[in-house]
C-alpha positions as CSV (number, residue, x, y, z in Angstrom):
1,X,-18.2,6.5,-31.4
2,X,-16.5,5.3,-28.2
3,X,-13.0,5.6,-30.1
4,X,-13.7,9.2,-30.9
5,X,-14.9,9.3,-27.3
6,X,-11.7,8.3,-25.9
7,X,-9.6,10.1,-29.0
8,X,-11.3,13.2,-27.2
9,X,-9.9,12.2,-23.7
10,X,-6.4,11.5,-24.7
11,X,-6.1,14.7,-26.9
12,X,-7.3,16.6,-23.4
13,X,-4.4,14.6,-21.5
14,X,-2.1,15.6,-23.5
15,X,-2.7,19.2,-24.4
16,X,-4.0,19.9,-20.9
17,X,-4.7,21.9,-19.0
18,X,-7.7,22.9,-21.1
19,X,-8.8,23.5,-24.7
20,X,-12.2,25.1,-26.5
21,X,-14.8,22.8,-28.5
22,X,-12.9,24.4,-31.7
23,X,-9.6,23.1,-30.8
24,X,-10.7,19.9,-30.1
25,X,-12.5,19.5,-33.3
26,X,-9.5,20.8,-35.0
27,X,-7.0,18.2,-33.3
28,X,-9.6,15.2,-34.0
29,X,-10.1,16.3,-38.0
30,X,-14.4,16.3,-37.4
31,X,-16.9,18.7,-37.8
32,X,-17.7,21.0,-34.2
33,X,-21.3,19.1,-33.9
34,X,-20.1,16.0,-33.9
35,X,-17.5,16.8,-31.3
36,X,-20.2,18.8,-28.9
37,X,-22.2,15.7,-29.2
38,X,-19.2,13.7,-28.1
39,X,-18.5,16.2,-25.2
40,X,-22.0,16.1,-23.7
41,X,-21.7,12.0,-23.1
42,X,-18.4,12.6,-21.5
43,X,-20.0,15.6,-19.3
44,X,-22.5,13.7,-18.2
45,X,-20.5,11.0,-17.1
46,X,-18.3,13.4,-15.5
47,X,-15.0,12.0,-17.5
48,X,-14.7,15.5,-19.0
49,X,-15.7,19.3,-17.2
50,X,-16.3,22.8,-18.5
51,X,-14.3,25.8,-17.1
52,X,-17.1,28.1,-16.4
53,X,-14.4,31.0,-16.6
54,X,-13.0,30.1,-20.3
55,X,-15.2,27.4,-21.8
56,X,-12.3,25.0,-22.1
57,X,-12.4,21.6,-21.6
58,X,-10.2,19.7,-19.2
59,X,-10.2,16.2,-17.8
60,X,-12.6,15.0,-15.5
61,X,-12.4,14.1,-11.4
62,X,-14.3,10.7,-12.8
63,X,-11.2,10.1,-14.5
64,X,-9.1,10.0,-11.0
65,X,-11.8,8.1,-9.5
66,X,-11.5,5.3,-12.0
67,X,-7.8,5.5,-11.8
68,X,-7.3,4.9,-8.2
69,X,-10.1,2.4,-8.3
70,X,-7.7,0.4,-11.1
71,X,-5.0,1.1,-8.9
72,X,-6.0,-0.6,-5.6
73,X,-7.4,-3.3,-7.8
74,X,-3.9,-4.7,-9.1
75,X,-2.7,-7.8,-7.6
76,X,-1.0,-7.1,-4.7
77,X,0.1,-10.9,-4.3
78,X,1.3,-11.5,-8.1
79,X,3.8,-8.2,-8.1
80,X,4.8,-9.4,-4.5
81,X,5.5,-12.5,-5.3
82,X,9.0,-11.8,-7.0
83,X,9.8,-9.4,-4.2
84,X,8.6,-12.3,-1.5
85,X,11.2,-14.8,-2.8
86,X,14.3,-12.4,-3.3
87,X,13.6,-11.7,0.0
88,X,13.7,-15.3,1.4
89,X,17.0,-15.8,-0.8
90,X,18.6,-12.7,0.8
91,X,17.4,-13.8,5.0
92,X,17.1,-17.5,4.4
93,X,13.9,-16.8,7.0
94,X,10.0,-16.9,6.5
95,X,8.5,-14.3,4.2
96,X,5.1,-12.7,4.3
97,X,2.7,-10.3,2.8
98,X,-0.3,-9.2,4.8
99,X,-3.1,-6.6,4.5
100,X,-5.4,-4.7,7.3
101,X,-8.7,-6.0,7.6
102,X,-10.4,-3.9,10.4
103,X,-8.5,-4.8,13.5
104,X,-6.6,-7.9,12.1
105,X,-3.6,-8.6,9.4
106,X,-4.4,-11.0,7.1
107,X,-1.3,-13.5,5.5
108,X,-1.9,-13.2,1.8
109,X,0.7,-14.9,1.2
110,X,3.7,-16.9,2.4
111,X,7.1,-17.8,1.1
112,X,9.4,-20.1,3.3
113,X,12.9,-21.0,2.9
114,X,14.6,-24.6,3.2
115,X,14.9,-25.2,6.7
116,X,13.9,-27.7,9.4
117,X,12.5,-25.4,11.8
118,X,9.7,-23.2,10.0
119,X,7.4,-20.7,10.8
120,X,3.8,-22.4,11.5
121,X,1.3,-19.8,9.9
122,X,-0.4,-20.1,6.8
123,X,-1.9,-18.1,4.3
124,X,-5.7,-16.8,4.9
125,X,-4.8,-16.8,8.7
126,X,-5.7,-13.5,11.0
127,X,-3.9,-12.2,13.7
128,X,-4.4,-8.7,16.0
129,X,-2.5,-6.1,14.1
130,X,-1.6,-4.3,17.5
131,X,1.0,-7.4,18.4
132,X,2.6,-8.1,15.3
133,X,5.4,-6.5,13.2
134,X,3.0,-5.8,10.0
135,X,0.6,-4.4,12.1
136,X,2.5,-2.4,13.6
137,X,4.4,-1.7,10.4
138,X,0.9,-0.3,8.9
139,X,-1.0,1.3,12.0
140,X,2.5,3.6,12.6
141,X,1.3,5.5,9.1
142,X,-2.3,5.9,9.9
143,X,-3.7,8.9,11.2
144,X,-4.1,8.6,15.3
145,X,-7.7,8.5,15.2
146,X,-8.3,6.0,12.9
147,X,-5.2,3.5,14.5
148,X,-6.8,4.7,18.1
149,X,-10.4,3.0,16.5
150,X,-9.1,0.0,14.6
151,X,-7.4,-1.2,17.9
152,X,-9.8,-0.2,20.6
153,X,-12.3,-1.9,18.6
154,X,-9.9,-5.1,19.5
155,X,-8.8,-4.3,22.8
156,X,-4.9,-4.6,23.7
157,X,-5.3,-8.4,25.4
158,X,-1.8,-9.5,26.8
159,X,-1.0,-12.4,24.0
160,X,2.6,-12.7,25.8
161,X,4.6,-11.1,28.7
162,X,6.0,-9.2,25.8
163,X,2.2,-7.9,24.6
164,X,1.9,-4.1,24.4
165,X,-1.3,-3.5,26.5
166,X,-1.0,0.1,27.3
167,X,-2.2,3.0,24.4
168,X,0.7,5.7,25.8
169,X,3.1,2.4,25.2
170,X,1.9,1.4,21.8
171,X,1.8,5.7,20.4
172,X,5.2,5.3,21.5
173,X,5.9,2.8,19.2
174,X,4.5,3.7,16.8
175,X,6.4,6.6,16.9
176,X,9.6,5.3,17.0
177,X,8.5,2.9,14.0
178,X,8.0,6.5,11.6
179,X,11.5,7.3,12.8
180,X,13.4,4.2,12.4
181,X,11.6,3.1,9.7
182,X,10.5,-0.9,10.3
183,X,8.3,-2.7,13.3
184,X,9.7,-5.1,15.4
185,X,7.2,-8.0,17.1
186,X,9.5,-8.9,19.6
187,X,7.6,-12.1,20.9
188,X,4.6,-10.4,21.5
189,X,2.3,-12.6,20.0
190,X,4.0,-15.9,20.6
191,X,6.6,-16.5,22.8
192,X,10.1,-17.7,20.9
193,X,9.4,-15.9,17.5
194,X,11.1,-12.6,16.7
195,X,9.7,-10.8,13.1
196,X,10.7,-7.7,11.3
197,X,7.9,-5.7,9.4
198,X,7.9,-2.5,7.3
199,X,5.2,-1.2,5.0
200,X,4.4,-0.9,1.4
201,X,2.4,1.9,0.4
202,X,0.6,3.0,-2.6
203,X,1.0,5.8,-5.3
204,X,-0.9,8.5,-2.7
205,X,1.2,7.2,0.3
206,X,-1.4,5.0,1.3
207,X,-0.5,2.4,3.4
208,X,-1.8,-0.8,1.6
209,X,0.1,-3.9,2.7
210,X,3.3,-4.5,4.8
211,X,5.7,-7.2,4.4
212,X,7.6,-9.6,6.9
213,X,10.9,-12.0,7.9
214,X,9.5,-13.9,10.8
215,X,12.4,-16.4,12.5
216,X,12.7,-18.3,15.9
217,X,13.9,-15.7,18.2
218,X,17.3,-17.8,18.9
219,X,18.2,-17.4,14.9
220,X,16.3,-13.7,15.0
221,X,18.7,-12.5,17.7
222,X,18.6,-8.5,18.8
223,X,21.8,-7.9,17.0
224,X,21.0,-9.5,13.1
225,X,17.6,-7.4,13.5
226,X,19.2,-4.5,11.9
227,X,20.6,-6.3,9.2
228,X,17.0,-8.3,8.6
229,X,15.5,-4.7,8.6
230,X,17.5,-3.1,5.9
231,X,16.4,-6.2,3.6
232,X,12.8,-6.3,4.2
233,X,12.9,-2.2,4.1
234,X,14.3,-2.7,0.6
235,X,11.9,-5.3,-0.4
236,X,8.8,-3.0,0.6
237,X,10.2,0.1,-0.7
238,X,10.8,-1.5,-3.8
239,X,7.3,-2.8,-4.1
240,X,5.7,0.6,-2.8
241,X,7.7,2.2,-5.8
242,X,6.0,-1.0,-8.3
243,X,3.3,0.5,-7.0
244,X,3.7,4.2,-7.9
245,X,5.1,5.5,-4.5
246,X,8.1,7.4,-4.9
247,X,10.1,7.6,-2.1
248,X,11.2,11.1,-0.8
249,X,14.5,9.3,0.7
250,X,15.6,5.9,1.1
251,X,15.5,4.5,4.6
252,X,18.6,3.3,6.7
């Protein structure tokens, strides 16, 4: 029963955008009962609709539920990871992945490269997302209300003399990180550490994650920042398109 269900479903995928209860039957070799009886389940469950118009079938909105639920369930940190290390091989700096979590980014994970000065965070940590390059990185693609919420509902404290504490200063940055493409935390949550960050979005555009090369502002210096930011903008753009995104343009 639930192969002919699902025999039903990919015969609508593919002959889309609709067919009758006859053609279905026709396609699947069984008798038109059987197939109705196969049809209400699926209507019900709302995998399958009705075109009041024609009486053809098509696919279901249940069906694009499901999918973007399977979607934003893959393993953001496992398809990273390969991305994460290529990274640290190109910059020979501290890589990281981090998500938004209300107000803060959280380091999922954390990839360093053989050096005697390292970066000290760790993975599971939390920091502001209005001070730091990934937060930055991800609040730049959110509508202005909701990035106006997230960071009012954590204030714009003065972490460093560097610390955006003003909203006209921080829309301005914002804006200039949609037109340049990548965020820069330019020791403005701790004083001596320069990072680069630039975000990874889904299949819909969604911004799901961003990723990092953080570095001791005296090897981070203003003029390898470019450089640093066409690397991690490749990295994320390559995992955004891992993820489904496609990209209209590749960014300089």
């Amino acid at each position: 029963m639930l192969d002919r269900a699902l025999a039903v479903l990919q015969i609508l995928s593919a002959a889309g955008p609709g067919l009758s209860l006859a053609g279905i039957a026709a396609k699947l070799a069984l008798h038109k009962s059987t197939v109705h009886r196969l049809i209400r389940v699926l209507e019900r469950h709302r995998l399958i609709e009705r075109n009041s118009v024609n009486g053809r079938y098509r696919l279901g909105l249940k069906l694009f539920e499901l999918g973007t639920q399977a979607v934003s369930q893959l393993d953001l940190r496992e398809r990273a990871r390969p991305v994460l290390e290529r990274l640290v091989l190109e910059t020979s700096e501290t890589v990281h992945l981090c998500v938004l979590d209300e107000a803060e980014m959280v380091y999922l994970d954390k990839v360093e490269p053989v050096r005697s000065i390292r970066m000290a965070t760790s993975v599971g940590r939390r920091n502001p997302a209005y001070c730091t390059a990934v937060g930055k990185a991800i609040l730049a693609y959110l509508p202005e209300a909701q990035w106006e919420a997230i960071v009012r509902a954590r204030g714009l404290k003065a972490m460093t003399p560097n610390t955006i504490t003003s909203f006209v200063e921080l829309r301005r940055e914002l804006v200039a990180i949609r037109e340049r493409g990548y965020a820069i935390d330019n020791e403005e949550i701790e004083e001596g550490v320069r990072c680069v960050g630039c975000v990874v979005r889904d299949f819909s555009g969604v911004a799901v994650a961003a990723i990092s090369v953080s570095a001791p502002a005296f090897r981070l210096t203003r003029e390898k920042i470019k450089r640093i930011a066409r690397l991690v903008t490749s990295a994320a753009d390559g995992l955004s398109a891992e993820l489904g995104f496609k990209l209209a343009h590749s960014t300089s």
